[in-house]
N, C-alpha and C positions, 0 to 999 in steps of 0.2 A: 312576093315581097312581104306581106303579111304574116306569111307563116314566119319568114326570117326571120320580121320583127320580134314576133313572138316565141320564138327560139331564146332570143338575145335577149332577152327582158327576163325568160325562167333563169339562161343563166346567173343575169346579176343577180337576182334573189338568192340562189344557193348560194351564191360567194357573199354575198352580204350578209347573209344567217351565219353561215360557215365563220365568219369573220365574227358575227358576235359573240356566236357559241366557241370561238376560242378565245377570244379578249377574256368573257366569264371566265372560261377555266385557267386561264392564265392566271385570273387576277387572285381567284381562290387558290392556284397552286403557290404560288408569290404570297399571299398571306400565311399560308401553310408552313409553307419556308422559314418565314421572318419568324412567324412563332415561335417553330422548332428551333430556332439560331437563338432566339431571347431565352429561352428556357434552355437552352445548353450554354449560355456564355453563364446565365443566372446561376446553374449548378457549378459549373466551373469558379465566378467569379465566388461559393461562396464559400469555401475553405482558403483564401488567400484574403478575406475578410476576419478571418479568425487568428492571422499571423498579427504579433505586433510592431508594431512599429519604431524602428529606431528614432531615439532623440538627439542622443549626444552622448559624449561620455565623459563622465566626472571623476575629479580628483578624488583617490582613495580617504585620503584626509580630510575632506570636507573645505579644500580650501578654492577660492573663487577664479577654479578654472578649470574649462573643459576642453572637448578636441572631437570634432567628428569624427575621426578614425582610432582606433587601438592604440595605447602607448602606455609606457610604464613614467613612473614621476620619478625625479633624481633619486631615491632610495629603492630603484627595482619593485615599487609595487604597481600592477596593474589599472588601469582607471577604469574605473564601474561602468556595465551601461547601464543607461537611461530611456525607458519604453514609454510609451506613452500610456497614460492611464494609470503609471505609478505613484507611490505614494513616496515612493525615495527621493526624489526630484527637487522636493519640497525643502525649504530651507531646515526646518524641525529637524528632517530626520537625515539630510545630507550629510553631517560630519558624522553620522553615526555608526559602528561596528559593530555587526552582528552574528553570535556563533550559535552554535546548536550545545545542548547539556555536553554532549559525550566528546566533545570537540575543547571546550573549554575544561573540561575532566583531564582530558588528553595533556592540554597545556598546560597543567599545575598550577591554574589562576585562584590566585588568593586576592582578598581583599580587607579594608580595617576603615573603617569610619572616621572622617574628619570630625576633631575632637579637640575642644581649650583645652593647653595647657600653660602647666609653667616650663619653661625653656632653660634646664640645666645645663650650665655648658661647662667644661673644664678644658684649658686651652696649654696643651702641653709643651716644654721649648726644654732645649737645652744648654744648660748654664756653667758656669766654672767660678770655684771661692777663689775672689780677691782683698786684699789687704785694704781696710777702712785708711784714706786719705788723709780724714778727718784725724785719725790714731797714729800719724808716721811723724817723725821728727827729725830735724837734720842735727847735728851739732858740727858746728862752723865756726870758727874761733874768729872776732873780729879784732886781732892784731896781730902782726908778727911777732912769729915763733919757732920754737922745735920741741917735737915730741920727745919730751924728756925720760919717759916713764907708762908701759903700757901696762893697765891691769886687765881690759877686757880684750882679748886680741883673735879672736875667734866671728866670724860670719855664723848666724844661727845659735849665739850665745842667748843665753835669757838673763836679764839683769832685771834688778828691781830698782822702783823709782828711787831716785839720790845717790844709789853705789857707783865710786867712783869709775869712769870708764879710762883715764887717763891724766898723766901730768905734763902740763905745758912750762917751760921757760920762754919767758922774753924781756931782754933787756926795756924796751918802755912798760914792762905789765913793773916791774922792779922798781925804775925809776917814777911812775905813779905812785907806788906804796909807796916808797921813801915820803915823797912829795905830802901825801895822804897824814902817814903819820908823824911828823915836824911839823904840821898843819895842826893838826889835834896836841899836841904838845905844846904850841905856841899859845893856843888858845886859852888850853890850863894855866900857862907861866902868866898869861897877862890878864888874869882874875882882879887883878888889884888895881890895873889902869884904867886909864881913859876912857868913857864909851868909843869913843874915834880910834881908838887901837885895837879895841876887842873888835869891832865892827869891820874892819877891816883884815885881822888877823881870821876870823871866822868863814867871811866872804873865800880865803884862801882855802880853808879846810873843805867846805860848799863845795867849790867849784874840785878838787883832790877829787870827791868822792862824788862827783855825778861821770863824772872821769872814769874810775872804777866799777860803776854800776853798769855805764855804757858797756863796758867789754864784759860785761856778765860776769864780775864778781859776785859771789853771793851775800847774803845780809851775814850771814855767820862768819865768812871770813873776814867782812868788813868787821865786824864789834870784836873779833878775834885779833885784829890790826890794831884798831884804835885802844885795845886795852895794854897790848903788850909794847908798842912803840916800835917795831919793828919787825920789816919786811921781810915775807919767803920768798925763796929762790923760785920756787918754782908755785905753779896755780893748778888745783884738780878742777879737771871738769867731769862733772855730776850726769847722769842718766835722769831724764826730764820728765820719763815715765817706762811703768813698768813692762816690759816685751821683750821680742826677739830683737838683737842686732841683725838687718836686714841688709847692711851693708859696711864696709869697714876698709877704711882709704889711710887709716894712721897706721904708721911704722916704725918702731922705734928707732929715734933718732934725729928723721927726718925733719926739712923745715917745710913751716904752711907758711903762706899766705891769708891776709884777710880776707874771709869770704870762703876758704877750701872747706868740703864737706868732706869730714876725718870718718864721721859717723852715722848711720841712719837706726835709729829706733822704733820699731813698731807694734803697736800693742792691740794683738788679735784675741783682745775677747769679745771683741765680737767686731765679724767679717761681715762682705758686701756677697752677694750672690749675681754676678753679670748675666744676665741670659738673654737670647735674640728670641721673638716674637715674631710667629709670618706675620707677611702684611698682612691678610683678612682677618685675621684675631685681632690685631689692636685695637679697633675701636669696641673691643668689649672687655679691655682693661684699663682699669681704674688705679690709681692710689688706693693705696690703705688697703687693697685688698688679702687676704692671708692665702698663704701658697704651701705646699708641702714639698718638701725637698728632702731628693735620697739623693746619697752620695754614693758611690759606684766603689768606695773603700769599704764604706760601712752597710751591706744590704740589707739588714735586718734591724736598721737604725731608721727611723723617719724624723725630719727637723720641719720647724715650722719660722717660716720668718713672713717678712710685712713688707709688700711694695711698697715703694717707696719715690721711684722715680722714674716715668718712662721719658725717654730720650726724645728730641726735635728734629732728630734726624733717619733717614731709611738708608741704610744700605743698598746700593742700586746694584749689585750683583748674587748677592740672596734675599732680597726684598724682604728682608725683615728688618725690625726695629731691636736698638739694644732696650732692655730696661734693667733694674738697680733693685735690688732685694736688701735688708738689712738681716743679719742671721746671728744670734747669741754664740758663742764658740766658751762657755765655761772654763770646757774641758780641755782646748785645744788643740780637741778631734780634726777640728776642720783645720787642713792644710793649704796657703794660697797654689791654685795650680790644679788642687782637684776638681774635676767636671765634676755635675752635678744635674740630676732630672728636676724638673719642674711639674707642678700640678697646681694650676692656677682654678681656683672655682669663680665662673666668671656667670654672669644672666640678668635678666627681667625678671624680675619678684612678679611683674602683671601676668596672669591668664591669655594666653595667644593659641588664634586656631592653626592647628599644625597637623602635618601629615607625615608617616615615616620617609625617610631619606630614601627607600628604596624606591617611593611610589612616584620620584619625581624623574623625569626622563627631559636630560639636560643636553640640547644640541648645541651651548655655548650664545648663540644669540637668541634663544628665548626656551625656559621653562615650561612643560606639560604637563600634565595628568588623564590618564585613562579612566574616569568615570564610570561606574555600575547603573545603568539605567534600567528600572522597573528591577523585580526580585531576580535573585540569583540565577531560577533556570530560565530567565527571559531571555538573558545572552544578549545584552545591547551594551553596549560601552561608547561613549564619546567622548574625543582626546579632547583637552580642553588645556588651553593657554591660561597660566598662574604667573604670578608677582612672587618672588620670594623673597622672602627676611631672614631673621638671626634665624642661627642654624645650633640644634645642640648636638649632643651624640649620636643617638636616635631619628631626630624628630627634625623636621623643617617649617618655619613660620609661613603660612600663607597669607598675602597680603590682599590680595584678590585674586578673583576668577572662581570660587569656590564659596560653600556656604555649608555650615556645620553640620552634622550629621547626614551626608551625602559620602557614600562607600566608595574607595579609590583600591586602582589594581597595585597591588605593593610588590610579587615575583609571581614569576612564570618557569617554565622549565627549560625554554632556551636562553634566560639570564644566565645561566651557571656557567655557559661559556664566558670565561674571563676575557679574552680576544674582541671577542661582540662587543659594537659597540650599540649605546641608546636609538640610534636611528632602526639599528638591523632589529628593535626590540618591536617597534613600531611594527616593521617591517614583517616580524614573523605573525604577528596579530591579523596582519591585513592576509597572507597569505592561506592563514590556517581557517578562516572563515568561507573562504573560497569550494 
């Protein structure tokens, strides 16, 4: 039973050594392990350390809105991404466009410096000579009658002022003069009476000859009345100034009515020039201002006349205003009827900072400019939102968003398509930096 014992007792020794001499190497192979596993996820883990990191992706335009995923903004450009550890991200350098020399070469970008000026504008319209209002005359007989006697019987005749254009009969123009001169003869015969008879005999002749003035007898043929005592049959009516007959309603023969217009006379030396102004020009037209005016008869003729009157009213189907020119006609080159070009010089006398009309990129609800940041072959550009003002030929007034001597992109090489519009201009910018 001894030696049993002592059999069972060596075994559990071996197995108890046995057991720690494997726990040790377990425990060393198990470290061994872990190391080898840390030092391989470590190699592994450390090129996927070197990848960067997506942030976001930003509007091409620098405007305040992003998208975690890929997408193009309503004009087909791309949205930027956003890595961590950039410096793009950054508000500074967000709205910015960046290309390389040989890219911007490529694209034919030009540029010109914001720069005062004076804002020359000339605002062109087209106009037509009409007959001065002021110069037209009716002749309208105010009594019954008939056209006794035509001398001027032609539409487009020229008369000069006094020549007679016509002789009227009418029984009350007759019995007036009678009336008129037995009045004046009364007055002579009774030299020798009474006060109270001459005073009364006179009051008669007064009233004859306010009678006759009314109906536009003239002073000549009144003291031509009153010297001879006796009445003409008939009455000339006189031309009231010198011009064209412009219209002509008497007939020989014929009876008027008080009030009938027999005659129209119009004295075009000097004519109105009518012409429509778009609506955006007019408030850079003034009175007084002087215009140059070709007529489409005469090309090799230039006239100069004087605003004179812009109109209170717009036209609500060509949104222009009429306005009133006054124009010398000497000669009486100028015909009513003939069009006529307009060259208005219209501006601010002050100093304004402006940039050429081609550098501004107009989506209709708000004005741009493409900005030159750092020197030319730096290649940065940022669109920047402007104010715009008077505009002249050239040049456009910037009101803000801009500061003087800061270089703006003015053409590029896909402007030339005429088709393209200002968005796709943007649009080829964001593309070609890509």
């Amino acid at each position: 039973m001894s030696k049993n014992l002592s059999i069972t007792m060596s075994v559990l020794v071996v197995a108890g050594a046995a057991g720690l001499v494997g726990n040790w190497w377990g425990a060393h192979h198990a470290a061994g392990t872990s190391a080898g596993m840390e030092t391989s996820t470590a190699m592994s883990a450390s090129p996927a350390a070197k990848e960067r990191k997506l942030r976001f992706y930003r509007n091409p335009m620098g405007l305040a809105d992003t998208s975690s995923t890929p997408k193009k903004d309503p004009m087909g450009m791309d949205y930027i991404a956003v890595y961590e550890g950039e410096e793009e991200d950054s508000p500074a350098n967000a709205k910015q466009l960046k290309f390389s020399a040989e890219k911007i070469q490529k694209m034919g970008v030009r540029t010109e410096v914001a720069a005062l000026r004076v804002l020359d504008k000339t605002v062109h319209a087209a106009g037509r000579i009409e007959p001065d209002e002021r110069r037209s005359f009716t002749i309208a007989p105010k009594f019954e009658g008939y056209v006794e006697k035509l001398l001027v019987n032609a539409t487009g005749q020229a008369v000069a002022r006094g020549q007679l254009l016509f002789e009227a009969y009418s029984p009350e123009l007759v019995a007036a003069q009678r009336e008129y001169a037995i009045a004046t003869q009364g007055v002579r015969a009774m030299a020798q009476a009474g006060p109270e008879a001459q005073k009364s005999m006179q009051q008669l002749a007064d009233a004859s000859l306010v009678r006759l003035r009314n109906w536009d007898v003239s002073e000549e043929q009144v003291k031509e009345l009153a010297a001879s005592g006796s009445s003409k049959r008939t009455l000339g009516f006189l031309s009231p100034v010198s011009g064209i007959v412009t219209e002509k309603k008497a007939v020989q023969g014929m009876r008027f009515m008080p009030g009938d217009a027999l005659y129209q006379v119009t004295d075009l030396s000097s004519v109105w020039v009518m012409a429509d102004v778009a609506e955006q020009d007019i408030g850079a037209v003034k009175t007084g201002a002087r215009a140059t005016v070709k007529i489409n008869a005469y090309p090799d003729k230039t006239f100069t006349a004087a605003l004179t009157t812009v109109y209170p009213t717009l036209n609500a189907e060509t949104r222009t205003v009429p306005v009133r020119l006054e124009l010398a006609n000497p000669g009486g080159l100028l015909k009513p009827g003939m069009f006529a070009q307009l060259e208005l010089a219209v501006g601010n006398k002050a100093r304004v900072l402006t940039v050429p009309v081609s550098a501004v990129i107009d989506s209709g609800a708000r004005q741009m400019l493409l900005v030159q940041l750092g020197g030319a072959k730096d290649g940065r550009f940022e669109p920047r939102e402007v104010k715009i003002g008077a505009r002249s030929e050239n040049y456009l007034e910037v009101l803000s968003g801009l500061r003087e001597g800061e270089p703006v992109v003015t053409s590029a090489n896909f402007l030339i398509d005429a088709e393209s519009n200002l968005k796709a201009a943007i649009a080829g910018f964001g593309t070609q930096g890509k």
